[in-house]
N, C-alpha and C positions, 0 to 999 in steps of 0.2 A: 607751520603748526602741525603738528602732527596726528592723522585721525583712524580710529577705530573700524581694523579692516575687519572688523564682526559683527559688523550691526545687522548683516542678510540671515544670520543664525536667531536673531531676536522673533518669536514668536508670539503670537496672539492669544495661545491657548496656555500663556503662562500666568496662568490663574494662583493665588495662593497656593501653597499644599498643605496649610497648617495656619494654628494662631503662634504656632511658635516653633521654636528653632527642633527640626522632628526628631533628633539623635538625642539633642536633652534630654526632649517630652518623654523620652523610651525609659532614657537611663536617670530621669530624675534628679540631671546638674542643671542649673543657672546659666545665664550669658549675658551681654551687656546691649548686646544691639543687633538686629536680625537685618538678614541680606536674602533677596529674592532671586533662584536663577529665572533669567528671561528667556531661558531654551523651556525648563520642563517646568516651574513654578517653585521647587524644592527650596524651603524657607532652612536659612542654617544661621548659625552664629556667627558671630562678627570676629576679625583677627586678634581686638582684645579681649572674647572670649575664652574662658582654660583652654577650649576643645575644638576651638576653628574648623567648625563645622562646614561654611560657608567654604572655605578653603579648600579643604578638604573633597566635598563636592566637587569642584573645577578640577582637582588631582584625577581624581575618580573617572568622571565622565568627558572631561574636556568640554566644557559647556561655558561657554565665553563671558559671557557677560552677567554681572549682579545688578541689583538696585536696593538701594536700604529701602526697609522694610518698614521704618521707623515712622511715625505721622509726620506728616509735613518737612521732609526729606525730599529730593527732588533730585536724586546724583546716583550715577553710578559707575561700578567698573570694570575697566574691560581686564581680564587676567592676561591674555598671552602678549596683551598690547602694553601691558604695564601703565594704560590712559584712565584717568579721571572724566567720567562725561557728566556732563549737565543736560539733567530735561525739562520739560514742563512738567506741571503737575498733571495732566493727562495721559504722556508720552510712559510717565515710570509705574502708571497703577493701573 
C-alpha cells in the first residue's frame, strides 16, 4: 500500500487563512468545496470549482498536502504522491 512521502511538511501553524476560498473572496466567483494547505493554512477551491484554486496553490508553491475544509470531512490529499489520506477528526483541523 502505498504511503504519503509528505506528511514531515504538514505543519502545526496551518491555521485557516480564510472563511473561504481567498482568490474567490478577491474576485467575487463561487466554488463548490474548500481545501486547506497543511504547509501554510491557504484555503482554495476544490477541482470542481471553475478556478481550482486549491490546485493551483500546490502549482505555485509546491506545498504538499490539502485537507477539505468542508464540516465533517476528515480526508486529504497529497498532490505529488497522487494519495488519498484519511484522518481523524482532530489529525485534519
Amino acid at each position: 500500500m502505498p504511503t504519503c512521502s509528505h506528511l514531515d511538511q504538514i505543519t502545526t501553524m496551518a491555521a485557516p487563512s480564510s472563511d473561504g476560498c481567498q482568490e474567490c473572496l478577491q474576485s467575487g466567483d463561487g466554488w463548490v468545496h474548500l481545501r486547506r494547505c497543511l504547509t501554510c493554512g491557504h484555503i482554495g477551491c476544490c477541482d470542481s470549482s471553475r478556478n481550482r484554486h486549491a490546485s493551483r496553490h500546490y502549482e505555485s508553491t509546491r506545498h504538499p498536502v490539502v485537507v477539505s475544509a468542508q464540516p465533517d470531512e476528515n480526508w486529504g490529499w497529497c498532490f505529488p504522491d497522487q494519495l488519498f489520506l484519511e484522518f481523524t477528526e482532530e489529525a485534519s483541523r
